[in-house]
C-alpha positions as CSV (number, residue, x, y, z in Angstrom):
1,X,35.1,56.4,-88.1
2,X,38.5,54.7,-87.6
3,X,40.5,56.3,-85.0
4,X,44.1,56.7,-86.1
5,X,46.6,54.1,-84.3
6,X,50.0,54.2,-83.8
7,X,51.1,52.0,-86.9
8,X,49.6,54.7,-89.1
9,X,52.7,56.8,-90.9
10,X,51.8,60.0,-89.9
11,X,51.6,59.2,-86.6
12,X,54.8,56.7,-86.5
13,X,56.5,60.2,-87.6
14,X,55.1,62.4,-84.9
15,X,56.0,60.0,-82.4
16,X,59.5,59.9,-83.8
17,X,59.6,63.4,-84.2
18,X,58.7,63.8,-79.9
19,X,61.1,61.0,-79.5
20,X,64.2,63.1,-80.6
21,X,63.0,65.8,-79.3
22,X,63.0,64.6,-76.1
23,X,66.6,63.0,-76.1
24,X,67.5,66.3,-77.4
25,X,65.9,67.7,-74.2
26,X,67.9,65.2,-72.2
27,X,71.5,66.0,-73.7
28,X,70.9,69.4,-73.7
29,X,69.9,69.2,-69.8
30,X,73.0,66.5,-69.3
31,X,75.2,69.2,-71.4
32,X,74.3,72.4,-69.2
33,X,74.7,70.6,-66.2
34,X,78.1,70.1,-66.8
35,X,79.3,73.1,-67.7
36,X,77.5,75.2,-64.7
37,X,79.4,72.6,-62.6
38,X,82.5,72.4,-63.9
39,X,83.3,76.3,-63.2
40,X,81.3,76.4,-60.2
41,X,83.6,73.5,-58.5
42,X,86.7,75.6,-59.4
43,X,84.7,79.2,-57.6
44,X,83.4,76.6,-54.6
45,X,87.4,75.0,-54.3
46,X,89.3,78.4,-54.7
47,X,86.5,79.9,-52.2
48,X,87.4,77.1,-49.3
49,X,91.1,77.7,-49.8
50,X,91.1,81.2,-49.3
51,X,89.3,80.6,-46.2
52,X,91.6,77.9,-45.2
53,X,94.9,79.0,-46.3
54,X,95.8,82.7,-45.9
55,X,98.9,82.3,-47.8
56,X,97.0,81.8,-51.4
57,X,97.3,84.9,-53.5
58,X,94.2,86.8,-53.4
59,X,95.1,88.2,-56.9
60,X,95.3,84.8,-58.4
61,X,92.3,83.4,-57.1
62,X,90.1,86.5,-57.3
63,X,92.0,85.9,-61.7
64,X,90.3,82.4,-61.5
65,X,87.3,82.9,-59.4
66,X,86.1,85.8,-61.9
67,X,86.9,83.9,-64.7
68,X,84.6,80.8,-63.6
69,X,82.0,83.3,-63.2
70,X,82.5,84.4,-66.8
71,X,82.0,81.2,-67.9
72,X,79.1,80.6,-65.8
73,X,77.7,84.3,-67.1
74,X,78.6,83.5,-71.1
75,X,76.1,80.1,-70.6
76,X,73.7,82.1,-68.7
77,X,73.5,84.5,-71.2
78,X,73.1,82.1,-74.2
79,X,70.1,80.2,-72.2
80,X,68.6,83.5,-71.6
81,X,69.3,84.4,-75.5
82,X,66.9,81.5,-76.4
83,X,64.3,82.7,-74.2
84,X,64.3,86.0,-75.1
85,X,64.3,84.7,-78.9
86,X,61.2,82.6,-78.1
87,X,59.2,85.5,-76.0
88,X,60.1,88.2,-78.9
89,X,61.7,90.3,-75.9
90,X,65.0,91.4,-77.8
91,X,66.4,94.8,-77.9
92,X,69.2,95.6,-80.3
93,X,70.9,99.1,-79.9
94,X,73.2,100.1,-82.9
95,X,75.9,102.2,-81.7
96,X,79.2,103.4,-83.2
97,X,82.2,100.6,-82.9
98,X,85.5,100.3,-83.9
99,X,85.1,97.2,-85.8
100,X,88.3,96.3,-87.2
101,X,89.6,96.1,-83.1
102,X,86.1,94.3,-82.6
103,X,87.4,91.5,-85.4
104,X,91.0,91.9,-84.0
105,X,89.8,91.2,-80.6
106,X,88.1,88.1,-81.4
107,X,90.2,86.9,-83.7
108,X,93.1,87.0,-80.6
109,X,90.3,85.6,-78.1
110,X,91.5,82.0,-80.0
111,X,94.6,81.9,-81.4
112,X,95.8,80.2,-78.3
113,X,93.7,77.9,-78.9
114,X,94.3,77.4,-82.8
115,X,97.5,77.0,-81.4
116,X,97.3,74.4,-79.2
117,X,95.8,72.0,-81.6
118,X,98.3,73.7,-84.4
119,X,95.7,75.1,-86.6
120,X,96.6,78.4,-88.2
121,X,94.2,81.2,-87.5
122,X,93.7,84.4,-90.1
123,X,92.1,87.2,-90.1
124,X,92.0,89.1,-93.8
125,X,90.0,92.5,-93.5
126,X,88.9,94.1,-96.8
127,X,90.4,97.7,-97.0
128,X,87.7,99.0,-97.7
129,X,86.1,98.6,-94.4
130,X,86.2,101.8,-92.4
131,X,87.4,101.8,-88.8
132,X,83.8,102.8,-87.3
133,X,80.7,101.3,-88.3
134,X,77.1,101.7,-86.7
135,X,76.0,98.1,-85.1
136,X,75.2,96.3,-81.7
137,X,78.8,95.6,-80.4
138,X,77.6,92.5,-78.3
139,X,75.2,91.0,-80.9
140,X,77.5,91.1,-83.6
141,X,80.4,90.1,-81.2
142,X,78.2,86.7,-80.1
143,X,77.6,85.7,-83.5
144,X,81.6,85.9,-85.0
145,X,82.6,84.3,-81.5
146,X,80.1,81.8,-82.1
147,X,81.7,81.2,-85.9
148,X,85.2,81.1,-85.1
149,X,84.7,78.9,-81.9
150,X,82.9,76.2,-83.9
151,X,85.3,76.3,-86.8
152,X,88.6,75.6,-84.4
153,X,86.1,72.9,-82.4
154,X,85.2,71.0,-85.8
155,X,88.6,71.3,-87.0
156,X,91.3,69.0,-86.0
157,X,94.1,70.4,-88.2
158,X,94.9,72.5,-91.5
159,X,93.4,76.6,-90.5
160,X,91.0,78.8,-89.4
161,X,90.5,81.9,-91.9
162,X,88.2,84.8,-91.2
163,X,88.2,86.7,-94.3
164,X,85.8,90.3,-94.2
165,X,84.8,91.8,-97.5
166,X,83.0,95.3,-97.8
167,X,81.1,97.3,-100.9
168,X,78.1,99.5,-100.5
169,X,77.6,99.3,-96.7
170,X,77.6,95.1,-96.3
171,X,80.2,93.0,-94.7
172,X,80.7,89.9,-95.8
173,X,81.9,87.5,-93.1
174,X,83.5,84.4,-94.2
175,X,84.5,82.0,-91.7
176,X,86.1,79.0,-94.0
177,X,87.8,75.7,-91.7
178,X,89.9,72.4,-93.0
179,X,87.4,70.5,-90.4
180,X,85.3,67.7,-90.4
181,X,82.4,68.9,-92.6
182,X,78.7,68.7,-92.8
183,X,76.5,66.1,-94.7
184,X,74.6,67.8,-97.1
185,X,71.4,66.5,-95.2
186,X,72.9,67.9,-91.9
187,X,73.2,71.8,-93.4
188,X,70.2,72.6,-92.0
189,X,69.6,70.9,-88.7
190,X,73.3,72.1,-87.5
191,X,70.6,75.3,-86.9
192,X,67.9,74.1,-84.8
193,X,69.0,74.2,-80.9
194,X,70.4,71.3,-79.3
195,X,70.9,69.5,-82.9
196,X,73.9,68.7,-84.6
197,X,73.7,67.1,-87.7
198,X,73.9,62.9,-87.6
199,X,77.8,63.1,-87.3
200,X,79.1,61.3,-84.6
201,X,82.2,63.0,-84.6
202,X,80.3,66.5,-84.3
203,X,78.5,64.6,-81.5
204,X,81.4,63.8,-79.4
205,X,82.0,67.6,-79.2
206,X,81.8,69.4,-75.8
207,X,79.3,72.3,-75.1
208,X,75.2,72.7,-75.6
209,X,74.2,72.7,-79.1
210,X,72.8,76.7,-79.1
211,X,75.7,78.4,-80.9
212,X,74.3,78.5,-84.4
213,X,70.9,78.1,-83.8
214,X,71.5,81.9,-81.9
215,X,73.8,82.7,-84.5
216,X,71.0,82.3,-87.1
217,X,68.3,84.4,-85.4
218,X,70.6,87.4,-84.2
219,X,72.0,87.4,-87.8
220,X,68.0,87.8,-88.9
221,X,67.5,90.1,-85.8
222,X,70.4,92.7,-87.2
223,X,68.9,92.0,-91.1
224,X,71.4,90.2,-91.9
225,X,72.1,86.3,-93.3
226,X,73.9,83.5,-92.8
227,X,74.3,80.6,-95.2
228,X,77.1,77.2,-94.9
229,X,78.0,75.2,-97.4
230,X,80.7,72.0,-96.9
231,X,82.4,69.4,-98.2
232,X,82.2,66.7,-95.6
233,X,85.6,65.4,-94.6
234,X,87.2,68.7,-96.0
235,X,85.7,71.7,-94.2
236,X,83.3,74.3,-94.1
237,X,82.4,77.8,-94.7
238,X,79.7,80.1,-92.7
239,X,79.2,83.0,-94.6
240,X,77.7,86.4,-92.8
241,X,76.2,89.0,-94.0
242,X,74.9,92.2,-92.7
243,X,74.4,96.1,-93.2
244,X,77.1,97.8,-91.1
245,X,77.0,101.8,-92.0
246,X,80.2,103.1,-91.9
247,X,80.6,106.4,-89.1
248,X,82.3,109.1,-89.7
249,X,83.4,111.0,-87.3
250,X,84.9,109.5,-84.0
251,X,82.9,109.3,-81.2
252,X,83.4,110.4,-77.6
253,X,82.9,108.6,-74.3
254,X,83.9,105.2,-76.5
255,X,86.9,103.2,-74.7
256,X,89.7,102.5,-77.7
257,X,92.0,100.7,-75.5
258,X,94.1,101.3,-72.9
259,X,93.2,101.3,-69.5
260,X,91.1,104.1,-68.2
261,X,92.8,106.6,-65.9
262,X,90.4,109.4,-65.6
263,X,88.6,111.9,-67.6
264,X,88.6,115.5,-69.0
265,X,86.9,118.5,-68.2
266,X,84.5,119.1,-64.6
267,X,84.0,116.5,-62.2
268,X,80.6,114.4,-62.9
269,X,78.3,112.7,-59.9
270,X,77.4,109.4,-60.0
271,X,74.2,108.6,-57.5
272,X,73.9,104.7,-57.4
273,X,70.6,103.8,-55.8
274,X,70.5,99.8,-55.3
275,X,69.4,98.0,-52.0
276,X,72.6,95.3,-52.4
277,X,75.2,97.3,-50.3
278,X,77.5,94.8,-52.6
279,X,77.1,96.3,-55.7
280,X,76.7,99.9,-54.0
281,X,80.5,99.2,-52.7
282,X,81.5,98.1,-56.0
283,X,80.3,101.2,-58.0
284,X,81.8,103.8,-55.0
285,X,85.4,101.1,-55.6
286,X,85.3,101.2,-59.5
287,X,84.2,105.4,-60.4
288,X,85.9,107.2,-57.6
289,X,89.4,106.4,-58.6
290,X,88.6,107.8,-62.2
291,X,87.4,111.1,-60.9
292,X,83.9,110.6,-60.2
293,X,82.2,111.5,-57.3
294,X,79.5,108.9,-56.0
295,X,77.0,108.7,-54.1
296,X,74.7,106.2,-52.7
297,X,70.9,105.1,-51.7
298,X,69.5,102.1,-50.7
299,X,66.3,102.3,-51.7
300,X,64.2,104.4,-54.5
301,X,63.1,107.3,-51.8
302,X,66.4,108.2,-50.3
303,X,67.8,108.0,-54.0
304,X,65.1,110.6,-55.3
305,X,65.5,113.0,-52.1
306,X,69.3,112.2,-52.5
307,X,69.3,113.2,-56.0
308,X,67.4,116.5,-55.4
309,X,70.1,117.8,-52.9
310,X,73.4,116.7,-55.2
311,X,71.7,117.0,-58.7
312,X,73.6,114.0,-60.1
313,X,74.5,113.9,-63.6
314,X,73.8,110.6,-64.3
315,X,72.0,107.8,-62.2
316,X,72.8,103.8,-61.9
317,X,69.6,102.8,-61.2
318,X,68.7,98.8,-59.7
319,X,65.0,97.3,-61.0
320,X,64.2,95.1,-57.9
321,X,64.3,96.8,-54.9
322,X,61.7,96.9,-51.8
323,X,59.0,99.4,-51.9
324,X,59.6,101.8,-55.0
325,X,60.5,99.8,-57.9
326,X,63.4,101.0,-60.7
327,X,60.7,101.6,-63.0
328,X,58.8,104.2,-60.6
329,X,62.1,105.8,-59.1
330,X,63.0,106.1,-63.2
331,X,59.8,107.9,-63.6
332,X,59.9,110.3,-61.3
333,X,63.5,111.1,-61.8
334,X,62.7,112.0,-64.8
335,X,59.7,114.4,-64.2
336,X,62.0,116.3,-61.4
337,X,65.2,116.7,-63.2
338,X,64.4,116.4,-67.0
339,X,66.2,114.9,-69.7
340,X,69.6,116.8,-69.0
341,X,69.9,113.5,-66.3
342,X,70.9,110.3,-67.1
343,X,69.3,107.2,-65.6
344,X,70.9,103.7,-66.8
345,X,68.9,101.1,-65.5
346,X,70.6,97.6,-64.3
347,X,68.8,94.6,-63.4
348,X,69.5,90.8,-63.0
349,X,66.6,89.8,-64.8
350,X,67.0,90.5,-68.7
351,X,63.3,90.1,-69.3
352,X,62.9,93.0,-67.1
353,X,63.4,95.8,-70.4
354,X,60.7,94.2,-72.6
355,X,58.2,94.0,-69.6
356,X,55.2,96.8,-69.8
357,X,56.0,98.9,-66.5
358,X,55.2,102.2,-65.7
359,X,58.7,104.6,-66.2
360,X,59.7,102.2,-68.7
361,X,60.2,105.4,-71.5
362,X,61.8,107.2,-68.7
363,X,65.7,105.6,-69.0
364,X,68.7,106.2,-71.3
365,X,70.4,103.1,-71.5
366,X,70.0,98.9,-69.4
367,X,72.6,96.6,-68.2
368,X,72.1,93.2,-66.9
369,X,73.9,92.1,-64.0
370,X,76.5,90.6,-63.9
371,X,78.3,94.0,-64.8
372,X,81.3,93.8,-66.5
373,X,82.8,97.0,-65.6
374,X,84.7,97.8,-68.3
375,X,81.5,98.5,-70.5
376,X,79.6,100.1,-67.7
377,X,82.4,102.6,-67.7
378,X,82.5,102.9,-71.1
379,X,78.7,103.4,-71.2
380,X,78.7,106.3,-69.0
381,X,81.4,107.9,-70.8
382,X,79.2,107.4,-73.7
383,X,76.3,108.8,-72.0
384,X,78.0,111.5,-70.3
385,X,79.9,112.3,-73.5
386,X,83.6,112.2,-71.6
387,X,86.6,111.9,-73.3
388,X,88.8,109.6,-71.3
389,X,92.0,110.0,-69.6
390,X,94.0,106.4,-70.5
391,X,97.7,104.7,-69.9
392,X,99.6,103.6,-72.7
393,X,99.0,99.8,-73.8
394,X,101.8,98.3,-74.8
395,X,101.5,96.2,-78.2
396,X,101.1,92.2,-77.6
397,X,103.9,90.3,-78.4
398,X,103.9,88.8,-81.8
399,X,103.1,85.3,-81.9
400,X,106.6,82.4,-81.8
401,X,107.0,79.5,-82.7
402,X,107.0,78.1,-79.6
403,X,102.6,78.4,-79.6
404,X,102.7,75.9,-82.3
405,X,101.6,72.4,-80.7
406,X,105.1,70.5,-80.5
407,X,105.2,67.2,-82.7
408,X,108.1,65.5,-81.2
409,X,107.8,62.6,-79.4
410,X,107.8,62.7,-75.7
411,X,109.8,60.4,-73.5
412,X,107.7,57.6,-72.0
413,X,107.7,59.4,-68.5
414,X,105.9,62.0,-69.7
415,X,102.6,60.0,-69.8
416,X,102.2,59.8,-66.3
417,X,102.6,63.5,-65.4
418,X,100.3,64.2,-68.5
419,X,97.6,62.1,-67.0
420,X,97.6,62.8,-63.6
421,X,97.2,66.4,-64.9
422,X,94.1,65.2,-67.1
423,X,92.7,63.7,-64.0
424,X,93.3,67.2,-61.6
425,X,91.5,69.2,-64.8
426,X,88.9,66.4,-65.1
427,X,88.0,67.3,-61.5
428,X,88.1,71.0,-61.8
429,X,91.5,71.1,-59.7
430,X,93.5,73.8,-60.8
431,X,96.5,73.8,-58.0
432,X,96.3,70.1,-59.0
433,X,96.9,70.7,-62.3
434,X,99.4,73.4,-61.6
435,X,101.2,71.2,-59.4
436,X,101.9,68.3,-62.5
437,X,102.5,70.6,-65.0
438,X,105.6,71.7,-62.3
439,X,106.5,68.2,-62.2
440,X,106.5,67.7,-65.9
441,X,108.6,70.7,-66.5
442,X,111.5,69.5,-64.2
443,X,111.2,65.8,-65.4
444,X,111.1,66.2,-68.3
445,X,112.9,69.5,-69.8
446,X,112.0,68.0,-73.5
447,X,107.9,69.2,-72.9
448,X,108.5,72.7,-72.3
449,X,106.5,73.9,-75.2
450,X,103.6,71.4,-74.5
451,X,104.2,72.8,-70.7
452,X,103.8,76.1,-71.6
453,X,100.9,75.9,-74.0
454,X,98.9,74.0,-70.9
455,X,99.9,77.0,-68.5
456,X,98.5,79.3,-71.0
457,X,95.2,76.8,-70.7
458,X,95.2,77.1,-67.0
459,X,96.0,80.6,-66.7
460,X,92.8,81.2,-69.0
461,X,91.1,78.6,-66.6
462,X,90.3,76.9,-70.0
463,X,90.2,73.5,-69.0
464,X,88.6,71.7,-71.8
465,X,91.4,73.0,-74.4
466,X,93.7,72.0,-71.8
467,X,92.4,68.3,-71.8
468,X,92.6,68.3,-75.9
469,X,95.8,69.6,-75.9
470,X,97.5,66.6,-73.3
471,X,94.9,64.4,-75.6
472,X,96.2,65.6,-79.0
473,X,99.7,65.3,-77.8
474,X,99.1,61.3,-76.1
């Protein structure tokens, strides 16, 4: 028998196949190394000044340091998203939501940036959709910030419209764009990860190539679907669907805006049990202002004998801790106090709810570190069934004029100040940046709405849109 050799057609198109996989591999790896460094040069500059400078507004850096770490957090998360896809380990948890201020928040996440490239952005909600529906709030949240992102990135002018239909329980999520378009050949490979499409224009597009690939399992994760169709050169529309049950009645311990001043009824004790005394400082600085008493253990044997003496009411409980695990601490917290206690386990390792451990029945609710403390609040309301104390928000400001991208020509001098402030963003330096937008604003008086569309860039630490928008107006 003749062994098959490399000229042979099937093989020719495996080897192919492994070829593009593997430059795939390589952008994808070229891709994520760029954005963990981009924000982590702005955490590692702000860090140095601080220590250098003692006249730097803690306030303002702490702003732009814990917005770097978002961004660093957001990748993280949509790394581990794949991961978790490919192991089988994901957990979806459908709660009550408000989803019309879930669509309204989303939508507002980019209208500045619709606005800097002067794309209008709508949102069109059905009436029929009720204002509470049962679904996972951060699934559902990833895929329509996953569809509006890509629409505005694609789209270089004309709109962004998000229109949501409702009838019998199913949303239909339509997210139509005036962008570039997809080749009909392309409609399907814009889903596989790190793949999109044979555009070169689509190519030239900043981030990692995981959006829609995620998008397409978590839709198929919450039974839903997701289908495209396009008109290359004219635009695109990603249609969603999904069963979203409406829900009644209101429900307590859910945050509907407004920032968090305390609680009703008795006062509740928190017991933290984490051997970081970070995060045990963080917990005792975040709760105890709101009412709560907390208390604290370092490890799982001083939190069990802790929690026999103070009978908490609920427990925020870390995985990875010397001796006694989070698991075994779990389990025997609930065989001594029942299920009356709550017990929210948090860990920094997302694969640690899907692993087999003992105690792993034995907890009410998980969070994955990084916390973002507005939903751990909001999660022990919901588990403690509180109904909040909160200050009046006051309304945003409609949107002017003035967020449109200006059109008229800038003076010649402008281009200078314009680049040196690509080059300070390019580097990740933000006083840089700061300090030639200042300059352009007193040179030049003419830029002021380009000016102030950049400071909106750089307040949001968004320095890619900042680049497009000196880019779009060069």
């Amino acid at each position: 028998m003749i062994a098959p050799t490399a000229s042979d057609p099937a093989i020719r198109a495996e080897l192919e196949r492994a070829k593009a996989a593997n430059e795939a591999k390589t952008r994808y790896l070229a891709a994520v190394s760029h954005e963990i460094r981009s924000p982590l040069n702005v955490i590692y500059g702000y860090a140095q000044l601080l220590e250098r400078d003692p006249g730097i507004s803690g306030a303002e850096a702490g702003t732009i340091i814990r917005r770097s770490a978002e961004h660093v957090t957001n990748l993280v998360e949509g790394l581990l998203e794949i991961s978790r896809i490919e192991s089988g380990v994901m957990t979806i948890r459908a709660e009550p939501i408000d989803i019309r201020a879930l669509l309204q928040q989303v939508v507002a996440m980019f209208r500045m940036q619709a606005a800097a490239k002067g794309l209008a952005l709508t949102l069109e909600i059905d009436a029929r959709l009720p204002d509470r529906v049962k679904a996972d709030d951060k699934r559902l949240r990833q895929i329509l910030i996953n569809l509006v992102s890509n629409a505005i990135k694609y789209t270089d002018a004309g709109s962004v419209a998000v229109h949501v239909g409702y009838r019998s329980q199913v949303a239909d999520i339509t997210v139509r764009d005036t962008g570039i378009g997809i080749a009909a050949e392309d409609l399907d490979r814009v889903f596989a990860p790190f793949d999109r499409g044979s555009s070169s224009e689509a190519q030239r597009q900043p981030g990692i190539g995981l959006g829609l690939a995620i998008t397409r399992v978590l839709a198929s994760v919450l039974g839903g679907d997701i289908a495209v169709t396009s008109t290359p050169g004219a635009g695109s529309a990603f249609r969603f669907r999904v069963m979203l049950p409406a829900v009644d009645r209101a429900v307590r311990g859910a945050n509907p805006g407004g920032a968090i001043t305390g609680y009703h009824g008795a006062r509740r004790t928190v017991l933290a049990i984490d051997d970081d005394p970070a995060q045990r400082a963080i917990l005792h600085s975040l709760l105890v202002p709101l009412g709560f008493r907390v208390e604290t253990a370092a490890n799982g044997p001083d939190g069990l004998a802790l929690a026999a003496r103070i009978a908490p009411n609920i427990v925020l409980l870390d995985i990875q801790m010397p001796g006694m695990t989070g698991w075994q601490v779990a389990s025997r917290l609930r065989a001594d106090h029942g299920g009356a206690l709550r017990i929210v386990l948090v860990s920094a390792d997302a694969h640690d709810l899907g692993a087999p451990r003992e105690g792993r029945d034995s907890h009410d609710a998980f969070m994955t570190k990084p916390v973002e403390l507005d939903a751990l609040v909001t999660l022990i309301g919901s588990q403690l069934d509180l109904r909040w104390e909160q200050a009046d928000t006051p309304a945003p400001a409609p949107a002017s004029a003035d967020d449109a991208m200006p059109r008229d020509a800038l003076p010649p001098e402008a281009g200078a100040l314009l680049e040196q402030a690509r080059a300070q963003a390019g580097i990740g330096h933000v006083r840089g940046v700061e300090r030639a937008l200042d300059a352009l604003a007193t040179s030049v008086p003419e830029a002021a709405g380009l000016v102030a569309i950049l400071r909106r860039h750089l307040q949001a630490l968004d320095l890619r849109s900042l680049v497009q928008t000196i880019d779009d107006a060069a």
